[in-house]
C-alpha positions, 0 to 999 in steps of 0.5 A: 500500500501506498505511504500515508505522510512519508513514514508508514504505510496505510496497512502499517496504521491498520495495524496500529489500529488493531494494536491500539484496539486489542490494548484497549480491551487489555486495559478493559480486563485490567481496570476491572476489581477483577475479585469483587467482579467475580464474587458477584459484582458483575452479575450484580450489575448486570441484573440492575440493568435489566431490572431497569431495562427499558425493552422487558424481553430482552431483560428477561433474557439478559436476567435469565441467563445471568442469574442461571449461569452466576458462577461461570458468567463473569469468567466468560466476559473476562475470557472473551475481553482477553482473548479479544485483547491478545488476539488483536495486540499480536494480531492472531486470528485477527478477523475471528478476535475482531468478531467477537469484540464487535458482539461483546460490544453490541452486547454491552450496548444493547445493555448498558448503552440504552437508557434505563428507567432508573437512571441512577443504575447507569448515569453514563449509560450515553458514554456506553454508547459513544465507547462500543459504537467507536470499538465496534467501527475499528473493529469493522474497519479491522476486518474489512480492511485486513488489518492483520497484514502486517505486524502480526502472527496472522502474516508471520503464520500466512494465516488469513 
């Protein structure tokens, strides 16, 4: 690809992108309580927003799943914010992590980023919805452009 302004090429900011939105879910782990996270904070959370909800069958679903799979659920976030972290830092199965960071970001907008009867539940419940929708055009981007060229396993490996 052609140099943008001299110095890198366009795949090369690609990959800074990839890299600067796979720390960027790193970071998404690491700012975490991550014990009172998982002792229940998270599931706790959660069922308040769906409590507060302003669609009640898809609060249902969000409390229902939630509640029935307590002990595992906070665990599959931090899996899934890892993985995605890692796999678009090293740029390693970068459409697959990219995937899965564009639905745990719908997720997290279909939840936290709408506003709930209460509130006090989710005061920023906008800036959810500025941070996903921003995460989720990268992550298109990413994808769509093959961010994975260059500066990464994917390319190290010829996979992709």
């Amino acid at each position: 690809m052609q140099d943008i302004f001299g110095f890198l090429s366009a795949s090369h900011w690609l990959a800074i992108l990839r890299i600067a939105v796979g720390l960027w879910w790193i970071k998404s782990v690491l700012h975490k309580p991550l014990r009172k996270f998982i002792d229940g904070g998270m599931v706790d959370w959660t069922i308040s927003l769906a409590d507060n909800h302003p669609v009640p069958a898809f609060a249902s679903l969000i409390k229902s799943m939630v509640s029935k799979n307590r002990s595992w659920f906070p665990y599959l976030v931090i899996a899934g914010e890892t993985a995605t972290g890692i796999g678009l830092t090293l740029g390693f199965l970068t459409p697959i992590s990219a995937l899965v960071g564009i639905f745990m970001n719908l997720n997290y907008l279909a939840l936290a980023g709408v506003k709930p009867k209460d509130r006090s539940v989710n005061p920023a419940y906008q800036c959810e919805q500025g941070q996903n929708l921003m995460m989720i055009a990268a992550q298109v981007i990413i994808i769509m452009l093959d961010a994975g060229a260059v500066w990464s396993l994917d390319s190290l490996l010829g996979i992709f």
